[in-house]
N, C-alpha and C positions, 0 to 999 in steps of 0.2 A: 375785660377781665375784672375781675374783686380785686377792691383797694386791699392790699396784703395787711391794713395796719387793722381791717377787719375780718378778717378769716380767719378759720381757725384747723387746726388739724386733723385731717382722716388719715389712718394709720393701718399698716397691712403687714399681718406678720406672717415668715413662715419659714418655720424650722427656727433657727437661733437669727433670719433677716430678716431687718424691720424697715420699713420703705411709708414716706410718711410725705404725704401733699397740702398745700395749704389752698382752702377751700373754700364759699359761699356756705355758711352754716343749715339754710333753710334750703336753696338749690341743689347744696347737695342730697337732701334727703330726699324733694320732688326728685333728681334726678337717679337716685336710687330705688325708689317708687316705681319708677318705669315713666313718669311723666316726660310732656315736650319740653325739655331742658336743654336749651343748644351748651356745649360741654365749655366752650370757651366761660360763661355766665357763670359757670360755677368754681373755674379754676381762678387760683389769684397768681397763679406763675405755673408755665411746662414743668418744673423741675422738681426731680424725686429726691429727696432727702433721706440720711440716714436717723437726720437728729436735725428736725428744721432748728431749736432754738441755738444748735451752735454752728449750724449754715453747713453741715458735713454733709455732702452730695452722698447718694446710694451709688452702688456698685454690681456686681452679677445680676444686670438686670434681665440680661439674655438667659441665663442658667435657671433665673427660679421664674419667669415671665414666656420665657420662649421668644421673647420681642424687643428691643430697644426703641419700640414708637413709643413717646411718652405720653401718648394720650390715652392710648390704648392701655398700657398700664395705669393711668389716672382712673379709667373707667372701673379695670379690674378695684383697686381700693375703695372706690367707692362705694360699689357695690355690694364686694364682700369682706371691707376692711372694719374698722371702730372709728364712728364718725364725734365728735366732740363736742357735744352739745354746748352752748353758750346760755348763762344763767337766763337772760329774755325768753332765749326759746323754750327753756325748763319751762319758765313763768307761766309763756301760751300755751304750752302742751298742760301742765297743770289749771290753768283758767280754765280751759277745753273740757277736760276731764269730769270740773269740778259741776260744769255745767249740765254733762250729759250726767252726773250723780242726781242731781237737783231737778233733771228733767226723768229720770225714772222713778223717782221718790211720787214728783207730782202726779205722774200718767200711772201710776202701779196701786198706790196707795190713799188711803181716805185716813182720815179724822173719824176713830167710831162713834165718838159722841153725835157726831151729824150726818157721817154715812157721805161727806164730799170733802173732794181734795182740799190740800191748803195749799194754799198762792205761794209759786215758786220765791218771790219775794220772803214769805216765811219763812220755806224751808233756809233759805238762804242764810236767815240769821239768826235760826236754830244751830245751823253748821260752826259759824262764826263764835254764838256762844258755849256750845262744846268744846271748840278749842281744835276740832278736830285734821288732821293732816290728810292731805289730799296726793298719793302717790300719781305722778305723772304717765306711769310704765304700766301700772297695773291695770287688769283687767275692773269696769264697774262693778260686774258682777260680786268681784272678789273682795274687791274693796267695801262693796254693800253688807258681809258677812259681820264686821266690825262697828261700821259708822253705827248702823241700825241699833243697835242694843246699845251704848250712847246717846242717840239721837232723841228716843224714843222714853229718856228720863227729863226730854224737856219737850217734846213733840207729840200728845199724843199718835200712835200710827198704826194702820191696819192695814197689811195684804190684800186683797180680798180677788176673787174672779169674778163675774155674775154673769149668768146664763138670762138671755133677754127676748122674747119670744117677740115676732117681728111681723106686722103684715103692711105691705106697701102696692099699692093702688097699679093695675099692669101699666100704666101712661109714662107710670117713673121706674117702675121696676127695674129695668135694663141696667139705667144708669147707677140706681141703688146699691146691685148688686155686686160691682165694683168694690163697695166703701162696705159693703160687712163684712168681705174677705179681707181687705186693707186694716178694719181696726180690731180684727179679732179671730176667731176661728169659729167656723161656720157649722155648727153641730148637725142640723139638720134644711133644709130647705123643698119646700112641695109649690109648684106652681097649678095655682088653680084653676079652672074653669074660664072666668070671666079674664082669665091674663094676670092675676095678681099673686104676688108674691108670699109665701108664710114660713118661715123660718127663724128658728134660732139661733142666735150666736153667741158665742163665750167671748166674753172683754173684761181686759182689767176695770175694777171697779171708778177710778182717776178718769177714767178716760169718756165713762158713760154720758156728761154731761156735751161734751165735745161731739162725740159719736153722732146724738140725736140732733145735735145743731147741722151737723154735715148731711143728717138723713131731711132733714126739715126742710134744709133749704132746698135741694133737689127736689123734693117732693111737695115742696110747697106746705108743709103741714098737713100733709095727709097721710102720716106712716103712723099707724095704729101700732101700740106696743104693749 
């Protein structure tokens, strides 16, 4: 079981009873997830509480649970109770976040001066020198509504799509065609004659340079575009 001096509380309320366990901060979340979490790893004690900080045990556990097994109620709260994040874990979930920001920046968008992305390394301390807050909870997407018109008074930055018309030699074609579906969406594709491939695809503009690298090496240099 979790040392109790580091656990922290997941809380189940319902109606005016509140039943409250002390628990493995990140275990319990895999184990909320649905992940292989054996349930002892996440608990720091069997015992339900009404008020863990003044040690008041819970009550009608049978009336609002149907059960007196107190695992089986531990499971219930964790799953569908209010788990208590610990500022560290804020921290990682925030790092996490901040990365896949900085990694859709880099794969989405160009520099229009040069028409190629800027090294995540940049963006990184573009972000830094904005000042900008990095919500843990929110969605990228949403959070990308705000950053970008900030960002982009010290970043220059462009959106862009590009449609890339593709011909790849029939020897590689097979394996090719895997990785135009994978980095983009596949407008058109006509196989010809001799076995070779010809087709366009639409890909963020970020990601073009990477794209031809993965087409290249597969194909040895032989994918005409």
């Amino acid at each position: 079981m979790v040392n109790i001096d580091d656990a922290i509380i997941a809380k189940y309320k319902k109606g005016e009873n509140v039943f409250e366990i002390l628990v493995d901060c990140e275990k319990a979340l895999e184990f909320r997830a649905g992940k292989d979490v054996d349930l002892d790893d996440v608990l720091a004690t069997n015992d339900i509480f009404k008020d863990v900080k003044n040690g008041e045990h819970a009550s009608n556990l049978m009336r609002v649970f149907g059960t007196e097994n107190k695992k089986d109620i531990a499971k219930i709260i964790i799953k569908e109770g209010e788990i208590q994040l610990t500022s560290e874990y804020k921290k990682k979930l925030r790092d996490e976040k901040r990365r896949q920001i900085v990694n859709n920046i880099h794969r989405n968008a160009v520099d229009p001066n040069t028409g190629f992305p800027h090294p995540p390394q940049r963006i990184e301390m573009a972000l830094d020198e904005a000042k900008l807050n990095i919500d843990e909870f929110k969605p990228v997407e949403e959070q990308l509504k705000h950053i970008l018109p900030k960002l982009r008074r010290i970043l220059p930055l462009k959106y862009e799509m590009r449609e890339i018309a593709i011909k790849i030699p029939g020897t590689y074609a097979g394996k090719c065609y895997t990785v135009l579906k994978q980095y983009g969406k596949l407008m058109s594709d006509e196989w010809q004659n001799d076995g070779s491939l010809v087709a366009v695809v639409e890909i963020p503009a970020g990601i073009q340079e990477e794209f031809f690298d993965k087409l290249n090496n597969l194909a040895h240099g032989e994918v005409e575009s």
